[in-house]
VEXRO-382889 format. One record per atom (N, C-alpha, C, O): atom name; residue in three letters; residue number from 1; x, y, z. Coordinates in steps of 0.001 Angstrom, whole numbers, padded with zeros to 6 digits. Layout:
BEGIN
<atom CA,ALA,NUM,<X,Y,Z>>,
...
END
This chain:
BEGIN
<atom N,UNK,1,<-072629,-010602,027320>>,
<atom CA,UNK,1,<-073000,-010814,025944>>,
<atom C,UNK,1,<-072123,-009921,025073>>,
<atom O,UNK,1,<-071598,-008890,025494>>,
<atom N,UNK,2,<-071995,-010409,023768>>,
<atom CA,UNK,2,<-070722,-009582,022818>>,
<atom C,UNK,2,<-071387,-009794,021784>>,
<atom O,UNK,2,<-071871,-010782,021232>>,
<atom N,UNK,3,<-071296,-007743,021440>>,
<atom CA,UNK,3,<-071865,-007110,020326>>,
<atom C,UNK,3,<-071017,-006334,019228>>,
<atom O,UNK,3,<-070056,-005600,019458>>,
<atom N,UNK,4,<-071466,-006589,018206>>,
<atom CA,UNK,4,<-070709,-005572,017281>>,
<atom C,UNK,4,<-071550,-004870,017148>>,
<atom O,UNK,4,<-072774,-004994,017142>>,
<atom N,UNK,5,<-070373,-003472,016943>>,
<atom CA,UNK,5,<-070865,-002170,016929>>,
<atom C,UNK,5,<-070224,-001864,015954>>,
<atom O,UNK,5,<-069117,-002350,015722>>,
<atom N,UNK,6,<-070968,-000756,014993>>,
<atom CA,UNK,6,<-070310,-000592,013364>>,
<atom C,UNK,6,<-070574,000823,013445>>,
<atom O,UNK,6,<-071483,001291,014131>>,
<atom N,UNK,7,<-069667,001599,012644>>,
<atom CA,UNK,7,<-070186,002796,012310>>,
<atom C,UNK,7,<-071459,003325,011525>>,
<atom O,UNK,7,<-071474,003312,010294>>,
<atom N,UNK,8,<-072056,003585,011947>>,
<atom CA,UNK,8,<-073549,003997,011655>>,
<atom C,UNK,8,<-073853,004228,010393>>,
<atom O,UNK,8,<-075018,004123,010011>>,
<atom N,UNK,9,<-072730,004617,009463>>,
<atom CA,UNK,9,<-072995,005446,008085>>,
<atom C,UNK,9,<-072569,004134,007200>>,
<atom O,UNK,9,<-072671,004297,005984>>,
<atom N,UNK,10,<-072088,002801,007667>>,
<atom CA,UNK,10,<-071981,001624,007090>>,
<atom C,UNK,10,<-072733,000753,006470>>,
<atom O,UNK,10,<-072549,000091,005449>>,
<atom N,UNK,11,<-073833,000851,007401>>,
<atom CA,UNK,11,<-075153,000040,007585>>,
<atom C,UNK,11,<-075089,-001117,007000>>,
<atom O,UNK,11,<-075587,-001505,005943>>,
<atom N,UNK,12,<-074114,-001898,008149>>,
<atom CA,UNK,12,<-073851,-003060,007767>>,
<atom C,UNK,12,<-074636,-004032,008208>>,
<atom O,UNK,12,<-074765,-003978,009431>>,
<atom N,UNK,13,<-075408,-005194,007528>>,
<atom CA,UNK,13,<-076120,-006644,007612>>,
<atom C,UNK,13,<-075630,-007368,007403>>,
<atom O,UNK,13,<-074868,-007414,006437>>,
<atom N,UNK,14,<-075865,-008463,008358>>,
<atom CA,UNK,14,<-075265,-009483,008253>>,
<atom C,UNK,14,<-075872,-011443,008349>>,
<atom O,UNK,14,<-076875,-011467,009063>>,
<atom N,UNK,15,<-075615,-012468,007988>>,
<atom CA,UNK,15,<-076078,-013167,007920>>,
<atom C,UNK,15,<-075042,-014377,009055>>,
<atom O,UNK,15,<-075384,-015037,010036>>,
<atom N,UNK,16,<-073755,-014241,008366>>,
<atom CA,UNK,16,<-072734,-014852,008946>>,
<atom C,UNK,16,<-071784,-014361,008769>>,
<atom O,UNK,16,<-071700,-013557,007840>>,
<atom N,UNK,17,<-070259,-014748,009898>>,
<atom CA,UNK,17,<-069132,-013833,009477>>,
<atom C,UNK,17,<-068855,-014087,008258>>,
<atom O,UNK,17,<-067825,-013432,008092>>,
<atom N,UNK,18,<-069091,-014616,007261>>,
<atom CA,UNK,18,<-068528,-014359,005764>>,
<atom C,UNK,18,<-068723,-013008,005010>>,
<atom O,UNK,18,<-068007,-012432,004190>>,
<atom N,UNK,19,<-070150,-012637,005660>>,
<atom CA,UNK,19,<-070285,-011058,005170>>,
<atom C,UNK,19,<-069367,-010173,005892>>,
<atom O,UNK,19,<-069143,-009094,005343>>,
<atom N,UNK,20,<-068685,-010452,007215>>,
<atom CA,UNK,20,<-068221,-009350,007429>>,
<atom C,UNK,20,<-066745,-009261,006920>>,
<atom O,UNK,20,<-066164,-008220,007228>>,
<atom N,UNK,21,<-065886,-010383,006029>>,
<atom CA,UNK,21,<-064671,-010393,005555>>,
<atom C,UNK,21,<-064042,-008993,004787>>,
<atom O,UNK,21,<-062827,-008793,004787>>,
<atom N,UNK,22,<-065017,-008033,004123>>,
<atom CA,UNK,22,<-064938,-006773,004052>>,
<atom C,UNK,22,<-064215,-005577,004955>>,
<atom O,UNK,22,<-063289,-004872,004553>>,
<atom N,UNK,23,<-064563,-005536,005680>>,
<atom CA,UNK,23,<-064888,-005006,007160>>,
<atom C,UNK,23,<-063268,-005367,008175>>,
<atom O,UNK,23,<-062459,-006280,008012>>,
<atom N,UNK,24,<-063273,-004440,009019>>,
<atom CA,UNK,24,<-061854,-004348,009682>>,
<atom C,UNK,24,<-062738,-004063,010956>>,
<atom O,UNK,24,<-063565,-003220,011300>>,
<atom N,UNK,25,<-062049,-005377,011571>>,
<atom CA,UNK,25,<-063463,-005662,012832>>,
<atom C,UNK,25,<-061822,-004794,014202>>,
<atom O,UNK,25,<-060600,-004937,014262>>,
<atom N,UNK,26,<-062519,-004254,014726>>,
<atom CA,UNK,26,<-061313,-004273,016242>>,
<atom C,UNK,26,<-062152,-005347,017630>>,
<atom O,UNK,26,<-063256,-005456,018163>>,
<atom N,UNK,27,<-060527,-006071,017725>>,
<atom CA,UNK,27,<-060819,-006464,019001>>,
<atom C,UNK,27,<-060224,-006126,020320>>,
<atom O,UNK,27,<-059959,-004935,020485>>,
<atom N,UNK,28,<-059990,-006867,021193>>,
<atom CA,UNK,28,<-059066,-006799,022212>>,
<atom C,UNK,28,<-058209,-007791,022722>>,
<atom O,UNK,28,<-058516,-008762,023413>>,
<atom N,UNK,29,<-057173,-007468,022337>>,
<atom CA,UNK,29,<-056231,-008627,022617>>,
<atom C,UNK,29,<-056131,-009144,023732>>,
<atom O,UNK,29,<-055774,-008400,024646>>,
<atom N,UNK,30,<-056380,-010425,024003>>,
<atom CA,UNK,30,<-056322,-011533,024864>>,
<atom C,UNK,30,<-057890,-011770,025576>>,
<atom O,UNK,30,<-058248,-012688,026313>>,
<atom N,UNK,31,<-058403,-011000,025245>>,
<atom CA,UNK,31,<-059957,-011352,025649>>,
<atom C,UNK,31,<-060559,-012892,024709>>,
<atom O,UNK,31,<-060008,-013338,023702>>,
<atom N,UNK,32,<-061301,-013240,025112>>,
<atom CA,UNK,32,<-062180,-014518,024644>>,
<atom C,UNK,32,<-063132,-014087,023810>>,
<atom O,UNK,32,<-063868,-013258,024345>>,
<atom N,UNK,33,<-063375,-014322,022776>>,
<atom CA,UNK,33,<-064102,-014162,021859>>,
<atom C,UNK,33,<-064715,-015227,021695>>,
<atom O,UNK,33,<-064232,-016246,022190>>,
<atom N,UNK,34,<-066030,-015300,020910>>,
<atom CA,UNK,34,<-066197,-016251,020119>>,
<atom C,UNK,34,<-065593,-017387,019584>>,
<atom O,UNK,34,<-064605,-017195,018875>>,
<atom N,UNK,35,<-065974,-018535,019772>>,
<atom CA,UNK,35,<-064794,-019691,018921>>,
<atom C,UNK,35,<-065239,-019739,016773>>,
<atom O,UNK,35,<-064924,-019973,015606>>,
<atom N,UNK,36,<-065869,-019438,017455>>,
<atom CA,UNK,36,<-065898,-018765,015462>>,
<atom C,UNK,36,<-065775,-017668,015021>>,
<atom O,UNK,36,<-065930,-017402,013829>>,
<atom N,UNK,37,<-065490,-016886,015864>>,
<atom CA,UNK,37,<-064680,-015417,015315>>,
<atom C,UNK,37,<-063458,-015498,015802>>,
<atom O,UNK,37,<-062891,-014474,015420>>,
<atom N,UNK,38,<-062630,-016223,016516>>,
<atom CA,UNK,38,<-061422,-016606,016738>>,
<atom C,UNK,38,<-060728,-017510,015779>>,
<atom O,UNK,38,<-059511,-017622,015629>>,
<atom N,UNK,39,<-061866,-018260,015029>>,
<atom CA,UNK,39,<-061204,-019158,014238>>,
<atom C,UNK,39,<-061076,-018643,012798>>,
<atom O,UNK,39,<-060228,-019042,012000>>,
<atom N,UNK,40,<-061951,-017771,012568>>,
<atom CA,UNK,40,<-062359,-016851,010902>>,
<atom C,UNK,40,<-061110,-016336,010827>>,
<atom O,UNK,40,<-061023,-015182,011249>>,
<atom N,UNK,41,<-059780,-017000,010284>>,
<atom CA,UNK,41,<-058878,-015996,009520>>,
<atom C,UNK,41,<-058762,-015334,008237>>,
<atom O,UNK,41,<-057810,-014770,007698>>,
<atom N,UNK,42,<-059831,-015516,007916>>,
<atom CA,UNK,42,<-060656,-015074,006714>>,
<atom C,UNK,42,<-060839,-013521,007093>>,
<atom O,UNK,42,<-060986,-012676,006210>>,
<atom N,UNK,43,<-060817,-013150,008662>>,
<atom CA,UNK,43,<-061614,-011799,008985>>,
<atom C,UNK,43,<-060140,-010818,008873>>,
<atom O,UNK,43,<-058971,-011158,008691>>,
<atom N,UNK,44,<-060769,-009483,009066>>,
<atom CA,UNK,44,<-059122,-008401,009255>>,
<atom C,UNK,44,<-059420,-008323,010641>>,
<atom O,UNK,44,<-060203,-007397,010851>>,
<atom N,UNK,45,<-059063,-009004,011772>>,
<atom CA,UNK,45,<-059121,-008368,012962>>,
<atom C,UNK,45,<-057937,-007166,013082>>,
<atom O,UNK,45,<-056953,-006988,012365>>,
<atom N,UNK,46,<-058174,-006785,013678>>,
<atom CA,UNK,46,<-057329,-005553,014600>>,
<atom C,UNK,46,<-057311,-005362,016309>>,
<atom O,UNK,46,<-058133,-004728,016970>>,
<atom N,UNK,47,<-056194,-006062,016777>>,
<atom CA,UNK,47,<-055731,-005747,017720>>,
<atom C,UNK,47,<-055473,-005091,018626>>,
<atom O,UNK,47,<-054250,-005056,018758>>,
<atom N,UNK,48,<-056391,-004066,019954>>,
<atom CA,UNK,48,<-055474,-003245,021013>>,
<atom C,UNK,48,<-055413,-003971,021819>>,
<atom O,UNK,48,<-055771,-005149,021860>>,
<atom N,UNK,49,<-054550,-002793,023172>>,
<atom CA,UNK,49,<-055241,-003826,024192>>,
<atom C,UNK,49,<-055833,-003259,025104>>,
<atom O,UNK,49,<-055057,-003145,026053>>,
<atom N,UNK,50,<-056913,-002792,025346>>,
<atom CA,UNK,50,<-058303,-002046,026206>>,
<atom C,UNK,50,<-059034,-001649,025342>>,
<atom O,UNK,50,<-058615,-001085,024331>>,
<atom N,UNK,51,<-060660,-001946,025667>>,
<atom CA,UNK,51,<-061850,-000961,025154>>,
<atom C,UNK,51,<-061451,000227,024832>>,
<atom O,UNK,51,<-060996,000040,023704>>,
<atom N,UNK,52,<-061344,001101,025023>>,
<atom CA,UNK,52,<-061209,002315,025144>>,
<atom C,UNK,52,<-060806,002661,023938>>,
<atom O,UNK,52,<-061347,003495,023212>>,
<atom N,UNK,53,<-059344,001689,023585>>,
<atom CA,UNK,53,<-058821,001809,022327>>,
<atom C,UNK,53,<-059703,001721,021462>>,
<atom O,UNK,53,<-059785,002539,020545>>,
<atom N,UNK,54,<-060527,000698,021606>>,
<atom CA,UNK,54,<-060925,000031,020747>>,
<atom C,UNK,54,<-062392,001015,020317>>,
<atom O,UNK,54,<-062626,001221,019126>>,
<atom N,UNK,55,<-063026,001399,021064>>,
<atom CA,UNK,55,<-063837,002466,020961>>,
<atom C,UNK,55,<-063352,003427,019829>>,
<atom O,UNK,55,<-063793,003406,018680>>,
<atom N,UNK,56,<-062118,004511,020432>>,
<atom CA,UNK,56,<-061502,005448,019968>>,
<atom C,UNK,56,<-061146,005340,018404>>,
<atom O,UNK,56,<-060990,006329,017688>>,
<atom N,UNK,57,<-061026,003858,017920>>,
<atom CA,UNK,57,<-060487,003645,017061>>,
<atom C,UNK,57,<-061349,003425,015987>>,
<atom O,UNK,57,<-060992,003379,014810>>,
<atom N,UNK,58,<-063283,003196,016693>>,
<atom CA,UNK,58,<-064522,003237,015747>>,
<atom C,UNK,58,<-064698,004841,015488>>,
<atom O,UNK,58,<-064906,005519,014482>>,
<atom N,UNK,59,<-064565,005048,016503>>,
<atom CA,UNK,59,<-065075,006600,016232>>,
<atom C,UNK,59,<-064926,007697,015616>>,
<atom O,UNK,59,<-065649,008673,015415>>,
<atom N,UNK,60,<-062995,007158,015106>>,
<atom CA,UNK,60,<-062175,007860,014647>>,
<atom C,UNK,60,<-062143,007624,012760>>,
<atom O,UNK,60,<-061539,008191,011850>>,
<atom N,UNK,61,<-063490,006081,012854>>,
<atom CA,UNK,61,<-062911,005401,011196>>,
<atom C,UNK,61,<-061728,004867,011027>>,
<atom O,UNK,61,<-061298,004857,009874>>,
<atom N,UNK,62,<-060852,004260,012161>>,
<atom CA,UNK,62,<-059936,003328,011735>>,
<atom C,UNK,62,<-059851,001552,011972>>,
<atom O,UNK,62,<-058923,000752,011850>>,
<atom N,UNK,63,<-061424,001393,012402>>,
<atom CA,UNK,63,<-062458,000434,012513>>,
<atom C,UNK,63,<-063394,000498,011760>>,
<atom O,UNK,63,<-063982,001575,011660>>,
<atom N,UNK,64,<-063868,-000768,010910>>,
<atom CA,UNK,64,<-065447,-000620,010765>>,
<atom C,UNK,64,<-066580,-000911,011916>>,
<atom O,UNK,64,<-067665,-000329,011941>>,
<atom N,UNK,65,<-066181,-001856,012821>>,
<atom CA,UNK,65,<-066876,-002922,013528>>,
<atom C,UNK,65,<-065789,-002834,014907>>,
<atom O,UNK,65,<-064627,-002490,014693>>,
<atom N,UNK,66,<-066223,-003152,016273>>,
<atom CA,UNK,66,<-065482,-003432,017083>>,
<atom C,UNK,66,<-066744,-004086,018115>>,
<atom O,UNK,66,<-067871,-003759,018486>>,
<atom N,UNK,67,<-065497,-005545,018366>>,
<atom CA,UNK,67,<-066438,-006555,019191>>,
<atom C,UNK,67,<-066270,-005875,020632>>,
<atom O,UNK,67,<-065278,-005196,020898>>,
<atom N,UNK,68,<-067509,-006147,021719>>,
<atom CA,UNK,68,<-067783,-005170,022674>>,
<atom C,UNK,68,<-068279,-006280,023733>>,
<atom O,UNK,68,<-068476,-007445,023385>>,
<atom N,UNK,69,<-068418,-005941,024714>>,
<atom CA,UNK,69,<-069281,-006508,025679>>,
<atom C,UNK,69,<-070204,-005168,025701>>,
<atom O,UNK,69,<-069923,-003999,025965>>,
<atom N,UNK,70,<-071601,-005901,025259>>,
<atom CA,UNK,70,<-072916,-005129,025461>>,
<atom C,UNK,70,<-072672,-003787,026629>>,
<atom O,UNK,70,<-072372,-002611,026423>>,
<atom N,UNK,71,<-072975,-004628,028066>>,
<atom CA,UNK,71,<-072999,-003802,029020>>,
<atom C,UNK,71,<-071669,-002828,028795>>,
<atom O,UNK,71,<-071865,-001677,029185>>,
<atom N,UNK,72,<-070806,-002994,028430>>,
<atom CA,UNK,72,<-070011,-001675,028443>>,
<atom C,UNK,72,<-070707,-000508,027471>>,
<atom O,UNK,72,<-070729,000691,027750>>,
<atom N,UNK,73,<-071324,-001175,026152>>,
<atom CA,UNK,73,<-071160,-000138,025145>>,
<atom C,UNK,73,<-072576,000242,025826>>,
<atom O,UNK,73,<-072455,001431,026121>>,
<atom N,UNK,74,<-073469,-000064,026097>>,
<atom CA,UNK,74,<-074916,000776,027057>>,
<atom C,UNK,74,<-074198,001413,028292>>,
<atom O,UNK,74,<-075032,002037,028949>>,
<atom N,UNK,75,<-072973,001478,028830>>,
<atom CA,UNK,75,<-072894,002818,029586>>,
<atom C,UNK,75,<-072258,003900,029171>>,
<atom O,UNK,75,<-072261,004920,029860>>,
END
């Protein structure tokens, strides 16, 4: 399952990706996403290529949002 995770001090809601067009989502390049968050070029994705990055890069505030597989971000 694939979750966004936002920085906490954002407190971001949402209804559909149109609210999140704001927002500088990180993903991971070449992973499968969503076919409607693949198709939203409306969104700012951001590109690495491993979690890790992609983590590093919420934590740091150079993400708002980064799409996750659940079970990773619960360990």
């Amino acid at each position: 399952m694939l979750v966004l995770c936002a920085r906490k001090e954002l407190k971001i809601r949402y209804n559909s990706l149109k609210y999140l067009a704001p927002y500088r989502i990180g993903v991971v390049n070449g992973y499968v996403n969503t076919p409607e968050l693949d198709r939203a070029d409306f969104l700012k994705k951001d590109g690495v290529t491993n979690d890790l990055q992609n983590i590093r890069k919420l934590v740091r505030g150079r993400v708002d949002l980064i799409l996750e597989e659940k079970n990773l971000m619960d360990f």
